[in-house]
TORPA-4810 file (N, C-alpha, C, O; in nm, 3 decimals):
<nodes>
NODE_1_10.956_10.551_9.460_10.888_10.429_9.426_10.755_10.463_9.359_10.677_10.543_9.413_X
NODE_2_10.721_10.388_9.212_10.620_10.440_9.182_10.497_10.321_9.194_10.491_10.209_9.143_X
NODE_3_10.376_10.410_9.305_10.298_10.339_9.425_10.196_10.276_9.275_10.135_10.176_9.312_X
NODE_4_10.176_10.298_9.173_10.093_10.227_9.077_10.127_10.073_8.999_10.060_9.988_8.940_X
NODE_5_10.299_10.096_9.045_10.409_9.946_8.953_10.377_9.883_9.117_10.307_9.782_9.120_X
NODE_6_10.413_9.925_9.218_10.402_9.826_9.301_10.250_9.776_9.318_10.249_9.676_9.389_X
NODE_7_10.138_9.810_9.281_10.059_9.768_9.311_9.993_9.665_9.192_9.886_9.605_9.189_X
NODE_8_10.095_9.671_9.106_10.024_9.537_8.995_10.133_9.401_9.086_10.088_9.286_9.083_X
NODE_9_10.220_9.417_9.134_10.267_9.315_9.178_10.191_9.217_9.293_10.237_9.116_9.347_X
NODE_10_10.107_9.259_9.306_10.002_9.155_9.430_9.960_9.094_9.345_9.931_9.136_9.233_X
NODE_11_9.947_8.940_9.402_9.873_8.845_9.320_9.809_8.779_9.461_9.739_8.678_9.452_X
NODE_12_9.835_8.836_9.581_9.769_8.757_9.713_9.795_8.870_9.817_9.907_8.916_9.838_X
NODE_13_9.647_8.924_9.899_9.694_9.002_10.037_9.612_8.912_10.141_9.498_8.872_10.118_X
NODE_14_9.664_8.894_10.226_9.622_8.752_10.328_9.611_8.912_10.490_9.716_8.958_10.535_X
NODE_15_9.527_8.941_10.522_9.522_9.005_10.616_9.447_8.977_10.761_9.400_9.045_10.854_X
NODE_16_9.466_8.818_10.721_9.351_8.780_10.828_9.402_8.769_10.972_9.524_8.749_10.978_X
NODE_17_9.337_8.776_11.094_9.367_8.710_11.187_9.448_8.887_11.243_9.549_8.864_11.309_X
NODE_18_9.424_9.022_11.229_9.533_9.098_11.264_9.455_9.195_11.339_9.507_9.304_11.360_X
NODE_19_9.311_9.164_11.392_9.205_9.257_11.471_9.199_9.345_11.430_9.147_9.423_11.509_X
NODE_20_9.235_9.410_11.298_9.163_9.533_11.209_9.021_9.544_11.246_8.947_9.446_11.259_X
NODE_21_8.989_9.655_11.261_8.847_9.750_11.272_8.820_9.853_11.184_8.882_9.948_11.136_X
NODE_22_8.713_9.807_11.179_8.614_9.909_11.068_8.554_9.881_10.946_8.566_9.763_10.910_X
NODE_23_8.489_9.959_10.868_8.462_9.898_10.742_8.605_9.871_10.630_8.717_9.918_10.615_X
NODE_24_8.525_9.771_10.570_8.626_9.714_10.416_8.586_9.874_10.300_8.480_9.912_10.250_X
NODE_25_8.687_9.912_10.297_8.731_10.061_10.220_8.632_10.047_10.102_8.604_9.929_10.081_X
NODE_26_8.564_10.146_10.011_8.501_10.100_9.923_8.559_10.098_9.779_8.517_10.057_9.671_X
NODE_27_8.708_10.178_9.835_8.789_10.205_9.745_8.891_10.079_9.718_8.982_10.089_9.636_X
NODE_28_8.869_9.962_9.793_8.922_9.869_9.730_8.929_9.810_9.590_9.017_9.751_9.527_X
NODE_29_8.849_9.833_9.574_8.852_9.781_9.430_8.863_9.872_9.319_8.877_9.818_9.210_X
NODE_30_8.860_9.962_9.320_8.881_10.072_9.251_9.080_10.115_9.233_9.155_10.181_9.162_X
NODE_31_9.085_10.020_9.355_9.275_10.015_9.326_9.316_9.906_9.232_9.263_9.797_9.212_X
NODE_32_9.454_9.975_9.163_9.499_9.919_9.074_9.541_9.754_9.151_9.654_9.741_9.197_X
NODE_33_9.449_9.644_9.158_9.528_9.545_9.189_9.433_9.427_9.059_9.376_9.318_9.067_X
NODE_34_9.454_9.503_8.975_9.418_9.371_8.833_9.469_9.284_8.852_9.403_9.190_8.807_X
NODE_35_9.591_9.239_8.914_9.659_9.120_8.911_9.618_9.007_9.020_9.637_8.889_8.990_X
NODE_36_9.555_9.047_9.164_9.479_9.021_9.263_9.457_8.915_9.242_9.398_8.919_9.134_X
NODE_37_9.469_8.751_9.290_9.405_8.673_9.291_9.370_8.604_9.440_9.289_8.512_9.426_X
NODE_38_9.397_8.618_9.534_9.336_8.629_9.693_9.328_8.724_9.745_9.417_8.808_9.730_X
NODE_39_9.215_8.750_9.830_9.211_8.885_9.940_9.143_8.776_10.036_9.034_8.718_10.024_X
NODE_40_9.249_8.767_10.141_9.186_8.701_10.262_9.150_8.832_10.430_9.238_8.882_10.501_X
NODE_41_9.057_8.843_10.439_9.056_8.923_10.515_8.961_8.905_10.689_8.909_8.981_10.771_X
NODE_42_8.986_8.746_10.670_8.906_8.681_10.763_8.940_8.697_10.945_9.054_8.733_10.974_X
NODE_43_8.880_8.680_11.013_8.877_8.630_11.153_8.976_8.771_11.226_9.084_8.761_11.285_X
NODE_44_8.878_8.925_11.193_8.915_9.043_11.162_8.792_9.085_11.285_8.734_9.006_11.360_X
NODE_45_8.778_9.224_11.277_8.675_9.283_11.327_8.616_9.369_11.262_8.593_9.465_11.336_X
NODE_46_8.576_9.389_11.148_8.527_9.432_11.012_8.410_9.495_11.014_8.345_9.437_11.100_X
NODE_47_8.339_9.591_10.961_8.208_9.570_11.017_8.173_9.657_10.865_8.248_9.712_10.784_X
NODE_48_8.052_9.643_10.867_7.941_9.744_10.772_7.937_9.610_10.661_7.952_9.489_10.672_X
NODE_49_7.909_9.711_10.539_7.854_9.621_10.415_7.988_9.595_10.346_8.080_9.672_10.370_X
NODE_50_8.005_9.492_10.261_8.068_9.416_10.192_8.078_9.537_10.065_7.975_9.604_10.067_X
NODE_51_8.125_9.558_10.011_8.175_9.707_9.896_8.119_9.593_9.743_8.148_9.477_9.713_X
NODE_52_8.032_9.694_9.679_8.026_9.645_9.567_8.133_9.655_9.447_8.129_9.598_9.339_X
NODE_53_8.230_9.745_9.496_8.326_9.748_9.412_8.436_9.619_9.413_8.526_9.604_9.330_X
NODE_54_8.412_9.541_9.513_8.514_9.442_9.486_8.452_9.340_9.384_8.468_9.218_9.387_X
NODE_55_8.390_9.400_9.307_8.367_9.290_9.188_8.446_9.390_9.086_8.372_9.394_8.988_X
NODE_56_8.567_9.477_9.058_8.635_9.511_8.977_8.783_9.415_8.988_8.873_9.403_8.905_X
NODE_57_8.772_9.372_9.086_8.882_9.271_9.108_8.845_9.151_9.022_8.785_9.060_9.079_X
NODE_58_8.872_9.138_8.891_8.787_9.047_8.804_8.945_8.947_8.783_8.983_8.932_8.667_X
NODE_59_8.999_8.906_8.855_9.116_8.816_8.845_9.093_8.715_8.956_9.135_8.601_8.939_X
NODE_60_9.024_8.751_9.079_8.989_8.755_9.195_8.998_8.578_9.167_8.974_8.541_9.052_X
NODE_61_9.028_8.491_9.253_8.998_8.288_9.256_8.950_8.292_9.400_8.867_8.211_9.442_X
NODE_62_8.999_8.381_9.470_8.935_8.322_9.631_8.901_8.457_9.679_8.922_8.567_9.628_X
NODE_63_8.846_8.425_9.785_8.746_8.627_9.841_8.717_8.530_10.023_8.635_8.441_10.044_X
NODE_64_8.806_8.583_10.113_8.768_8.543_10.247_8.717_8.612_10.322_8.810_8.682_10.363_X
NODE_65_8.604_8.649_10.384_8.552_8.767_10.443_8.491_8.695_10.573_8.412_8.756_10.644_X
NODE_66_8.527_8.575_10.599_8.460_8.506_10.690_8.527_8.570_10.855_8.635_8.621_10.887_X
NODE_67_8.397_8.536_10.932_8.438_8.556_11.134_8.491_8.694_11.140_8.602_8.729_11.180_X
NODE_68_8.367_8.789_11.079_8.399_8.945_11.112_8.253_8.968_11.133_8.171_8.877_11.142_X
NODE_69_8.225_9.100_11.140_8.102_9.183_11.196_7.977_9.233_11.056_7.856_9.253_11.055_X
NODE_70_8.071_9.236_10.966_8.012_9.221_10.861_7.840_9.253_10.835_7.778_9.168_10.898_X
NODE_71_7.773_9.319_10.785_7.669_9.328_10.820_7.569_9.375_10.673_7.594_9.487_10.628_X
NODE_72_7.491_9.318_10.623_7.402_9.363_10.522_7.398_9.261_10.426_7.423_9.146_10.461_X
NODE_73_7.362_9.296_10.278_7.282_9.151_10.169_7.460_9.135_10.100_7.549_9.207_10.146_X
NODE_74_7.485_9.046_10.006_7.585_9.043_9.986_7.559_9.065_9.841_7.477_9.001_9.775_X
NODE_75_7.653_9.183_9.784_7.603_9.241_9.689_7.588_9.176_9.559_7.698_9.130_9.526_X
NODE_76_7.511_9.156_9.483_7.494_9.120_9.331_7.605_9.081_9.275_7.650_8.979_9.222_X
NODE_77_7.643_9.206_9.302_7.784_9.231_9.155_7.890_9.148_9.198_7.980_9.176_9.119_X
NODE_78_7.939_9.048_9.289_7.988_8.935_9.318_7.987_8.856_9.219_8.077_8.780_9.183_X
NODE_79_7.890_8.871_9.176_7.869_8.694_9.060_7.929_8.752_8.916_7.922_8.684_8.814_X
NODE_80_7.978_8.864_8.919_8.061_8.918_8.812_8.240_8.872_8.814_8.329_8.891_8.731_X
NODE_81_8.240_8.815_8.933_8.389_8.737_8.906_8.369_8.600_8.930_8.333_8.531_9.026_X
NODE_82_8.414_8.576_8.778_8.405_8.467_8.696_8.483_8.379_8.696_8.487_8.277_8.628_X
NODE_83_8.586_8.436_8.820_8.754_8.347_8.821_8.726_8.297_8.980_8.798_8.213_9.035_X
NODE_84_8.623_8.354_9.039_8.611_8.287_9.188_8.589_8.168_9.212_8.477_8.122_9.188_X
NODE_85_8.727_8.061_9.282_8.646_7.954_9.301_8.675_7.919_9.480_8.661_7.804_9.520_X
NODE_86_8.713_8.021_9.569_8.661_7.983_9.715_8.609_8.125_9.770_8.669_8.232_9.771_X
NODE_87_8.510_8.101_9.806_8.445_8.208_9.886_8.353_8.187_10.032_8.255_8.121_10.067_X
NODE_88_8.435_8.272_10.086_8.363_8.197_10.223_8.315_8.341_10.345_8.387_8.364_10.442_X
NODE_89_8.213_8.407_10.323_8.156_8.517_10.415_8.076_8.439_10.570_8.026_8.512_10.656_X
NODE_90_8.076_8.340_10.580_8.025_8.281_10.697_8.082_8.335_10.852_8.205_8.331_10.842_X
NODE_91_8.063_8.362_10.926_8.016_8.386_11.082_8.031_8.526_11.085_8.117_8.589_11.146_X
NODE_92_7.931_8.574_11.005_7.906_8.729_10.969_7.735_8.772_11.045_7.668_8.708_11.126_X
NODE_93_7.713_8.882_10.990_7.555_8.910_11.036_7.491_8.947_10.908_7.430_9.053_10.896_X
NODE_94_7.507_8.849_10.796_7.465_8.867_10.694_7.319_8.900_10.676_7.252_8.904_10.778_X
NODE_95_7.257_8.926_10.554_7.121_8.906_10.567_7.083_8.880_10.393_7.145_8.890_10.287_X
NODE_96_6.960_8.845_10.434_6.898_8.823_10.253_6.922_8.728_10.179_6.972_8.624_10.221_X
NODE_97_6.884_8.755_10.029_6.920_8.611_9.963_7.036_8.625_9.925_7.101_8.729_9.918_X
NODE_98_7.077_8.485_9.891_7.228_8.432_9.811_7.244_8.495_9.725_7.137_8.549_9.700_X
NODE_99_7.353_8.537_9.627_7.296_8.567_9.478_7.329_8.445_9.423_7.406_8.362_9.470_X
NODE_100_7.247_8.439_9.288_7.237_8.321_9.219_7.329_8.367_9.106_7.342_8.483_9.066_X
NODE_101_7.392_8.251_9.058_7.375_8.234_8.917_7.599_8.239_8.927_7.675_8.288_9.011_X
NODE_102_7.627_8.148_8.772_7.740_8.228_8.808_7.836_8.101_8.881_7.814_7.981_8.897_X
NODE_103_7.934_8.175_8.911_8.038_8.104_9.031_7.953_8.066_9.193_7.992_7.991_9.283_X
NODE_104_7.839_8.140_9.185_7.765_8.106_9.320_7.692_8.012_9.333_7.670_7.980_9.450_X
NODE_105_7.631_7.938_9.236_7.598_7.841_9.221_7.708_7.749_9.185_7.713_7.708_9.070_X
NODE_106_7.815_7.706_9.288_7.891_7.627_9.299_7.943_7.633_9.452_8.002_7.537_9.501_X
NODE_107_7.918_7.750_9.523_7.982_7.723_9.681_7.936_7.674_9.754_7.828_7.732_9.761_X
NODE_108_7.937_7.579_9.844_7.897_7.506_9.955_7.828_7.590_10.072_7.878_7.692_10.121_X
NODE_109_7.698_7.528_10.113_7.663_7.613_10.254_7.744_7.678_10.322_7.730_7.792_10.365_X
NODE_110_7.895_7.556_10.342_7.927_7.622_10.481_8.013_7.757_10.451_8.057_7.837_10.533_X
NODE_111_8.019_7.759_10.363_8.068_7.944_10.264_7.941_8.016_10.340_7.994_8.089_10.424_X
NODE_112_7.799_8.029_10.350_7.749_8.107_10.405_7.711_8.099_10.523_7.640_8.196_10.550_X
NODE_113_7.730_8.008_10.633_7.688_7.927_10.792_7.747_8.052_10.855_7.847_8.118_10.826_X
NODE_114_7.638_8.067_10.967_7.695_8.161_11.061_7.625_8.307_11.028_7.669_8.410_11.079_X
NODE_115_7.538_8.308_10.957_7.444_8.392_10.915_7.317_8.384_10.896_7.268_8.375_10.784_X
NODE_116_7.226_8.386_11.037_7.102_8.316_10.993_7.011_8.440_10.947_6.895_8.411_10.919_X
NODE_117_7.045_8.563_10.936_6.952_8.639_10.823_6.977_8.642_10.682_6.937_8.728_10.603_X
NODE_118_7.065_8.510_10.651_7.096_8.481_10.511_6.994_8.360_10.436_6.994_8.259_10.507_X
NODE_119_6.923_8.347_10.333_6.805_8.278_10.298_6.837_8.214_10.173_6.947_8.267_10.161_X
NODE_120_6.828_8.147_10.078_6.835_8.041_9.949_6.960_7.979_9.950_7.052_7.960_10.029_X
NODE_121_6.921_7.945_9.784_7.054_7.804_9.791_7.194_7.820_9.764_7.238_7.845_9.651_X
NODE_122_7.277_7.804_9.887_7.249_7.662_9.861_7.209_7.637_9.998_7.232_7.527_10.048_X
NODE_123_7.153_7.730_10.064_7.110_7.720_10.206_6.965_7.648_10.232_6.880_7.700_10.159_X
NODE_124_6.921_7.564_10.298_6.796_7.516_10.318_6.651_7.621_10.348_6.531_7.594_10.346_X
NODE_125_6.718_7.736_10.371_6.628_7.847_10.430_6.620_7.908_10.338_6.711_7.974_10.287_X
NODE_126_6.455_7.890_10.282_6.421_7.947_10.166_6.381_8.104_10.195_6.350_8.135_10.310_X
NODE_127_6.382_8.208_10.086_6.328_8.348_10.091_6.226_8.336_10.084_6.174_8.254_10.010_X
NODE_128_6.160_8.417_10.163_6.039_8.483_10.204_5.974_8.642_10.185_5.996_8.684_10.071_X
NODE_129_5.917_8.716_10.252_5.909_8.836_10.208_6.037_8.873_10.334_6.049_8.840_10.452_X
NODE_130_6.127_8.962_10.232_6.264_9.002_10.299_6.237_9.129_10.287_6.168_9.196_10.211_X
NODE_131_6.341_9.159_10.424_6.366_9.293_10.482_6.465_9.321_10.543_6.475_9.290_10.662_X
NODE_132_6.617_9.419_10.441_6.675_9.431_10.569_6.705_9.514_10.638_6.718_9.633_10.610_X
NODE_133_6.726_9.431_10.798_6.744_9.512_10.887_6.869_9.498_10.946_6.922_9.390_10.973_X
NODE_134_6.926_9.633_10.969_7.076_9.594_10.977_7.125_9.593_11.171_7.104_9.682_11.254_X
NODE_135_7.177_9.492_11.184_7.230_9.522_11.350_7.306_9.658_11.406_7.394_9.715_11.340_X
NODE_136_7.267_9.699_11.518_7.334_9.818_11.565_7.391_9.763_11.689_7.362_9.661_11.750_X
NODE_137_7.465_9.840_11.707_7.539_9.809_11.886_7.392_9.830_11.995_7.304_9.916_11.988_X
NODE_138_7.402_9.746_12.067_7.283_9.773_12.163_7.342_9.859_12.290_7.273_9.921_12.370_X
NODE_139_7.441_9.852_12.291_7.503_9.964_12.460_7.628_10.038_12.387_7.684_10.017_12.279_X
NODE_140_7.651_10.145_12.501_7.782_10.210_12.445_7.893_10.175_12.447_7.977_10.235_12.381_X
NODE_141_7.933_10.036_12.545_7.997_10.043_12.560_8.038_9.911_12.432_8.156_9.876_12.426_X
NODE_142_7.953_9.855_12.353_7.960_9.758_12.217_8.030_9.912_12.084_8.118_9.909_11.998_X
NODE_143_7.950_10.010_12.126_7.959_10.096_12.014_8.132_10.153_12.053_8.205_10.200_11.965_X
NODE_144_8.170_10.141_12.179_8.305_10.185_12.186_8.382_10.095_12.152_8.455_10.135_12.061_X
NODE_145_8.408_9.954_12.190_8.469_9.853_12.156_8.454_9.857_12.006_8.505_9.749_11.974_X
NODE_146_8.424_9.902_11.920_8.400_9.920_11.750_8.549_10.008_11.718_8.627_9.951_11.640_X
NODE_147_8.594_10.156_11.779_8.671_10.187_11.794_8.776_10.120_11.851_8.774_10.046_11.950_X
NODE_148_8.893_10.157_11.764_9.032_10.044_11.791_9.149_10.139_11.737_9.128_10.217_11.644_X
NODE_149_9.254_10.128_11.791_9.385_10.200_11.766_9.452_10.051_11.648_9.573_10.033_11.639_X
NODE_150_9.398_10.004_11.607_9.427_9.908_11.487_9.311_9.922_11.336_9.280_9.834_11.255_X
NODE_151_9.264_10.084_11.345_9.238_10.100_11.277_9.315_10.137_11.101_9.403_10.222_11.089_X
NODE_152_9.273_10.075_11.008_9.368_10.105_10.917_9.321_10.127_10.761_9.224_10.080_10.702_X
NODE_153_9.445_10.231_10.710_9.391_10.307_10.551_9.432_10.151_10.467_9.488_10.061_10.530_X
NODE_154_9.406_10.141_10.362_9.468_10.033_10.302_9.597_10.095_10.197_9.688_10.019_10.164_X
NODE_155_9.595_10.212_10.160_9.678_10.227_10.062_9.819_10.247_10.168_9.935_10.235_10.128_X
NODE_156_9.780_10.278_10.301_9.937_10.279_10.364_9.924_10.151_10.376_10.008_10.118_10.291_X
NODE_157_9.886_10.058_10.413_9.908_9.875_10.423_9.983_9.820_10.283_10.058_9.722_10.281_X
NODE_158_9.940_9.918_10.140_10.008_9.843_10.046_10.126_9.899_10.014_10.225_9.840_9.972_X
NODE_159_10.109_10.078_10.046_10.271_10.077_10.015_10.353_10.035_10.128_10.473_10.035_10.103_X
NODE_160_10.330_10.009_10.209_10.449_9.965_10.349_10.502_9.822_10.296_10.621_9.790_10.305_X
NODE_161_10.371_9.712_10.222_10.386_9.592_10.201_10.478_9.640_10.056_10.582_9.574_10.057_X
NODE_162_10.474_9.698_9.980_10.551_9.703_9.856_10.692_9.776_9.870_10.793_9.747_9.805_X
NODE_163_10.678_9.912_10.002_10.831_9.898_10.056_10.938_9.773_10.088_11.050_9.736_10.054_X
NODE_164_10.822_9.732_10.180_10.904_9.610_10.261_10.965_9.522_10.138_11.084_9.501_10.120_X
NODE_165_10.851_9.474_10.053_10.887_9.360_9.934_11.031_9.442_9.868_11.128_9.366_9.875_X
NODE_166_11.065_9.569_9.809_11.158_9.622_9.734_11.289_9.638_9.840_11.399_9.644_9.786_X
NODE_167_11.284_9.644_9.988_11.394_9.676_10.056_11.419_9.536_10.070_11.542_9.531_10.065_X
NODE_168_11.384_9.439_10.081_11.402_9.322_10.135_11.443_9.287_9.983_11.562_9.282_10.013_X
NODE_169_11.444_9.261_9.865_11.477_9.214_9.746_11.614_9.287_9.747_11.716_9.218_9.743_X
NODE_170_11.623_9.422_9.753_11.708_9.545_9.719_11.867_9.498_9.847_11.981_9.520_9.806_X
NODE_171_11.849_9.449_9.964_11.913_9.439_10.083_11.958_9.262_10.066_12.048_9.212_10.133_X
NODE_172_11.874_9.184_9.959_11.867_9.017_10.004_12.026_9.075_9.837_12.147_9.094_9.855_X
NODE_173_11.974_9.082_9.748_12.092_9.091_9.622_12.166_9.134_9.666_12.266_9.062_9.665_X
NODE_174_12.188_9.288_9.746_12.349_9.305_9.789_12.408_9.247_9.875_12.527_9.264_9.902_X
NODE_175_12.344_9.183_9.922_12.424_9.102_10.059_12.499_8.985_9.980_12.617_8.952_9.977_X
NODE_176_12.353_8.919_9.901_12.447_8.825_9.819_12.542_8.855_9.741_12.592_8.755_9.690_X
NODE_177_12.588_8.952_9.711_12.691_8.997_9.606_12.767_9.023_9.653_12.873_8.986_9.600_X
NODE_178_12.778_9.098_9.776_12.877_9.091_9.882_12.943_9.007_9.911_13.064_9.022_9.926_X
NODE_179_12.863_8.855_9.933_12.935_8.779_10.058_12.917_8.644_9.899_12.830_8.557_9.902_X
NODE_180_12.983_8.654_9.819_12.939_8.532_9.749_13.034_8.391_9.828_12.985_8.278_9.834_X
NODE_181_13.154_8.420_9.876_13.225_8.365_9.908_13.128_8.287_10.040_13.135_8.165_10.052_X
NODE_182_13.066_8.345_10.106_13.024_8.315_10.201_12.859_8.240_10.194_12.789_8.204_10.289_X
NODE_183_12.835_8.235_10.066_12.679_8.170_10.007_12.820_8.063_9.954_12.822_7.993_10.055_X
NODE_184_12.883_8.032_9.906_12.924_7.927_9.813_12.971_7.835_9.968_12.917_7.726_9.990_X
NODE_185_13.058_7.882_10.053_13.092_7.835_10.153_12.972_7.745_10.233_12.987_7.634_10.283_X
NODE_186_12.848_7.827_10.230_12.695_7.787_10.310_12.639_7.675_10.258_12.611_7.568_10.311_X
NODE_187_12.622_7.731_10.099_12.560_7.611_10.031_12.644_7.479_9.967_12.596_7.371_9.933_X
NODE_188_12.773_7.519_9.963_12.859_7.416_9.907_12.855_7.352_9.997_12.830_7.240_9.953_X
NODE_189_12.866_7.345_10.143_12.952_7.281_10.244_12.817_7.170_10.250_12.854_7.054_10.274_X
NODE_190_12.656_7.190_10.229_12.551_7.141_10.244_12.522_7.029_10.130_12.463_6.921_10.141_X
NODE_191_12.574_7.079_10.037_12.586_7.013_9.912_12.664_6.905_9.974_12.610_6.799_10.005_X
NODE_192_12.814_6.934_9.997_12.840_6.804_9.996_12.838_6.720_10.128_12.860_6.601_10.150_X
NODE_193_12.799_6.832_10.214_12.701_6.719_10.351_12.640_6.596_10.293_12.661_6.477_10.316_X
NODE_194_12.527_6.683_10.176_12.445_6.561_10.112_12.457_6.480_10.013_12.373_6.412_9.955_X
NODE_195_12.628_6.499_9.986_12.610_6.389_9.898_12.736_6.282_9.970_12.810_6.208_9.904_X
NODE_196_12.737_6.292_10.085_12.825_6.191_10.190_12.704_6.123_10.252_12.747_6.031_10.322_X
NODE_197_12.563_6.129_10.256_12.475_6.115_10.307_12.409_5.967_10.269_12.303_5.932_10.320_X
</nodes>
């Protein structure tokens, strides 16, 4: 399987909700996923800075990074995708100003809520003289709970997901070709269920 064809085929990776730990790879974006138009990676256990490279994902319409650990300014080079229209980093430990300008001057507060070391608009909390300071675990036993046996590479997450997609296409056609008798039998018999109906 060649791991560069399967990876133009994403147009959505939805990874939310699966208690992943650790930082967001910085090498995300630096992977071939030009075609990318969601990365949901919300309500995770995520932690460190937001990767400035995910502004090479320039196809990008939605970016979910929200209800993780998340921690630092949210980088500039964001407002370089021009195709973003939901973005939502809120119940993070953000800090600093918004960036302006761009697709960002169109998201709603509650895209940044849940971050009160986060400052401008479209937030009511104007910048001041800023500084950041980034959260650390205060006991060991916060800094152990960081460690997780659901830690994960992303390039094995995409080829497993681009296995799965080719065995499951590769296994769904021969079956059907196999059993046509038995798809015409399935769907005919439904057909005319519904047209006695």
């Amino acid at each position: 399987m060649d791991y560069k064809k399967v990876q133009e085929w994403f147009t959505a990776l939805d990874f939310s909700s699966n208690r992943f730990v650790g930082d967001i790879p910085k090498s995300i974006g630096n992977l071939n996923l030009k075609d990318l138009r969601l990365l949901n990676l919300s309500n995770n256990f995520l932690i460190g800075h937001i990767p400035q490279s995910l502004r090479n994902l320039v196809n990008l319409e939605s970016l979910d990074l929200s209800q993780n650990k998340l921690f630092g300014e949210i980088p500039q080079q964001l407002t370089q995708l021009t195709f973003l229209e939901y973005f939502n980093i809120s119940h993070n430990h953000l800090v600093g100003p918004i960036p302006q300008g761009k697709q960002f001057d169109t998201f709603p507060s509650n895209s940044f809520e849940g971050n009160p070391g986060l400052c401008g608009s479209p937030l009511r909390k104007k910048c001041k003289n800023f500084e950041v300071s980034l959260p650390s675990p205060s006991t060991p036993e916060e800094s152990q709970d960081l460690r997780s046996p659901f830690q994960f590479g992303w390039k094995i997450v995409l080829i497993g997901y681009g296995f799965g997609l080719v065995v499951g296409v590769t296994i769904g056609h021969t079956d059907s070709a196999r059993n046509q008798d038995w798809l015409m039998k399935t769907f005919g018999m439904r057909k005319l269920v519904r047209g006695l109906i």
